[in-house]
N, C-alpha and C positions, 0 to 999 in steps of 0.2 A: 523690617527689611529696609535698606536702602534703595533707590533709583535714579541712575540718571536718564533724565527724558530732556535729552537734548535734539535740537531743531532739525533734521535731516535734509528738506527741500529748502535748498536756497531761494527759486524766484518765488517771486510774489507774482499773481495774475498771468501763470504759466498758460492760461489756454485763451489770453486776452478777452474774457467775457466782459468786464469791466472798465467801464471808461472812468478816464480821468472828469477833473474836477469841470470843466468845458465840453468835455463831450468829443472833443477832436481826436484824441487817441487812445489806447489802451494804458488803463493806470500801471503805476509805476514803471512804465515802459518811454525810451526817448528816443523819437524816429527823427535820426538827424539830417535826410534826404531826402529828396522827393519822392522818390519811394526807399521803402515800400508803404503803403498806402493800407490804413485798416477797414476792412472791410466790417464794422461793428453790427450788420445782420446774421452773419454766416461766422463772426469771431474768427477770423483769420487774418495774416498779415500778407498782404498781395505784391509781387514785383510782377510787373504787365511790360513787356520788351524795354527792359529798364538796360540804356546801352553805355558803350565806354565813353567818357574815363571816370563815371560813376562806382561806387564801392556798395551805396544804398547798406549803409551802417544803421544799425539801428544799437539798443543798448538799453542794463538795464543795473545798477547800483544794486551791492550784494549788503545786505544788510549784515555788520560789524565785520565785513571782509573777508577774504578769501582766508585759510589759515595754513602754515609753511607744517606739510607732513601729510596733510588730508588727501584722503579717496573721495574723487567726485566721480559720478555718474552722469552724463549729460546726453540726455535724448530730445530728438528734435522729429516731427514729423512734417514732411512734407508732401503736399497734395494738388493736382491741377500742373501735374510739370511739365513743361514742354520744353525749355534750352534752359544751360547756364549752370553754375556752380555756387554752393554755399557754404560757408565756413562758422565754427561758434569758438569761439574765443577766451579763454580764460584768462584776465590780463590782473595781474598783481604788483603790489609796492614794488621798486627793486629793494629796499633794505627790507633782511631777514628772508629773500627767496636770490637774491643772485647776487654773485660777488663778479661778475661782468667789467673789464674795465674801464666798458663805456659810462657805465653808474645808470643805463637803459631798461626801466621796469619790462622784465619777461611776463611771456605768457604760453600756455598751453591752450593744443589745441587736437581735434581728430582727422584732419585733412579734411580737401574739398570733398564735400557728397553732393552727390545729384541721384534724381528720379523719387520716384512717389515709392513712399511707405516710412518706416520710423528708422532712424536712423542713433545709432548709441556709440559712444566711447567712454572709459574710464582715462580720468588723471590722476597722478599723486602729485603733489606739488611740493617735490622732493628739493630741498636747497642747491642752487646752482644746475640744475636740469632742464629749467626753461626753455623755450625759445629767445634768442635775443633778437629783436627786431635792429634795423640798418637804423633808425631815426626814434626820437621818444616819445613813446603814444603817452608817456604823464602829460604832456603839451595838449591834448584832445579831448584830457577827462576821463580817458577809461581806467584810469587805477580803480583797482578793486569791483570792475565790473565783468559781465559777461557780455561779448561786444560781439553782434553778427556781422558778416559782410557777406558781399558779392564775389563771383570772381571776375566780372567783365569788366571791374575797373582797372584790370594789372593790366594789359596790351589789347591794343585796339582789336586785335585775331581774337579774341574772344566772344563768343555767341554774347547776346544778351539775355540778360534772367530773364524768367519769365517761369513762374511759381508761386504756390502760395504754403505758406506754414501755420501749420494747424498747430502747433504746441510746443513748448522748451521746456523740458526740467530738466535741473540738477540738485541728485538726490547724494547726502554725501553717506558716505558708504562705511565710514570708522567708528561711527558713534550707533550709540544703543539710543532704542526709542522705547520707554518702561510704556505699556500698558496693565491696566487693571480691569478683572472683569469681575463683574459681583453680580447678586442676584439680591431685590429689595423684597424682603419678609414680610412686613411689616410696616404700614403709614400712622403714624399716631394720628388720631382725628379723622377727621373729613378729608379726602385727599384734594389737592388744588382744582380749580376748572378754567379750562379757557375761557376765555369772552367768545361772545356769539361771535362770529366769524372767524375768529381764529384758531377754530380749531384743527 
C-alpha cells in the first residue's frame, strides 16, 4: 500500500511551553512589542492594558510556507479577557497567491474576536482572494507567516487589550495523515530494558 503522511499542523510550539534558546520567549515564536509579554510558568502569552497606537504583533515563520489552494484551520484560545480585540493573520508571497496591481503580498484572516474561550476559522488560499493590505507588510517580514495583532493600535477610541492566549494552531485540512496500527507478536531474544531511572 501507499501513503501520504504529510504535515497537517503548521505551528511549532502552539501552546508556548517551550522557550527559546535564552529563555526570554517562547521558541519559534517572534514577540515584536512590548507586549505581549510570555508568561513561561502558566505558558501563555499576556497583553495587560497594552494601549494605542500599539498593534503588540507577535509572529511566527511557517515552515516551507503557506501553499496557494490549501484548507487551513486556525484556532486560537483565549483566556483572562477583560477589553480589546484580536486578530491571526495569514500573510503570504504576493507571487503565485495574488495578481493585485499593487504587487502587495495578501493575507487571510477570521476577523476581530474577543472574549474567553477557543476561537476557529477556516481559509483556502484560493489565488487572488486575499486580502490586499493599503501598504506592504513583505517590508515587516511577515511573508509566509502567521502574524497576530491587536486591535487598539487602529484609533485611539479603541479599549486596550488586555488578555491572555492560551494556544494557536493551524491544522491544514487537504491532506491525509497515514497512520499504522500494529500489534508486536513476537520479540526475538531478550526484550530491551531501561536504565535505572528511566523507566
Amino acid at each position: 500500500n501507499d501513503f501520504d503522511d504529510l504535515k497537517t499542523e503548521q505551528v511549532q510550539n502552539p501552546s508556548f511551553e517551550i522557550p527559546n534558546n535564552d529563555g526570554s520567549a517562547p521558541a519559534n515564536w517572534t514577540l515584536e512589542q512590548a507586549q505581549p509579554t510570555w508568561d513561561v510558568v502558566n505558558h501563555k502569552l499576556v497583553y495587560d492594558q497594552y494601549p494605542y497606537p500599539n498593534y503588540g504583533i507577535f509572529k511566527q515563520s511557517i515552515d516551507g510556507g503557506w501553499v496557494v489552494d490549501a484548507t487551513y484551520r486556525v484556532t486560537i484560545k483565549i483566556s483572562n479577557y477583560v477589553s480589546g480585540k484580536i486578530k491571526v493573520n495569514i500573510v503570504t508571497p504576493y507571487s503565485g497567491f495574488s495578481d493585485a496591481s499593487n504587487g502587495y503580498p495578501p493575507h487571510w484572516d477570521g476577523g476581530w474576536v474577543s472574549g474567553n474561550g477557543t476561537h476557529t476559522f477556516d481559509a483556502t488560499l484560493t489565488y487572488g482572494t486575499g486580502i490586499q493590505p493599503s501598504y506592504n507588510w513583505s517590508s515587516y517580514g511577515w511573508i509566509d507567516t502567521v502574524m497576530i495583532q491587536t486591535q487598539s493600535g487602529a484609533i485611539s477610541s479603541n479599549p486596550d487589550t488586555t488578555l491572555d492566549i492560551d494556544f494557536i494552531t493551524i491544522d491544514r485540512l487537504d491532506v491525509s495523515n497515514a497512520r499504522v496500527a500494529l500489534e508486536i507478536l513476537d520479540i526475538s531474544g531478550f526484550p530491551p530494558t531501561a536504565p535505572i531511572g528511566d523507566e
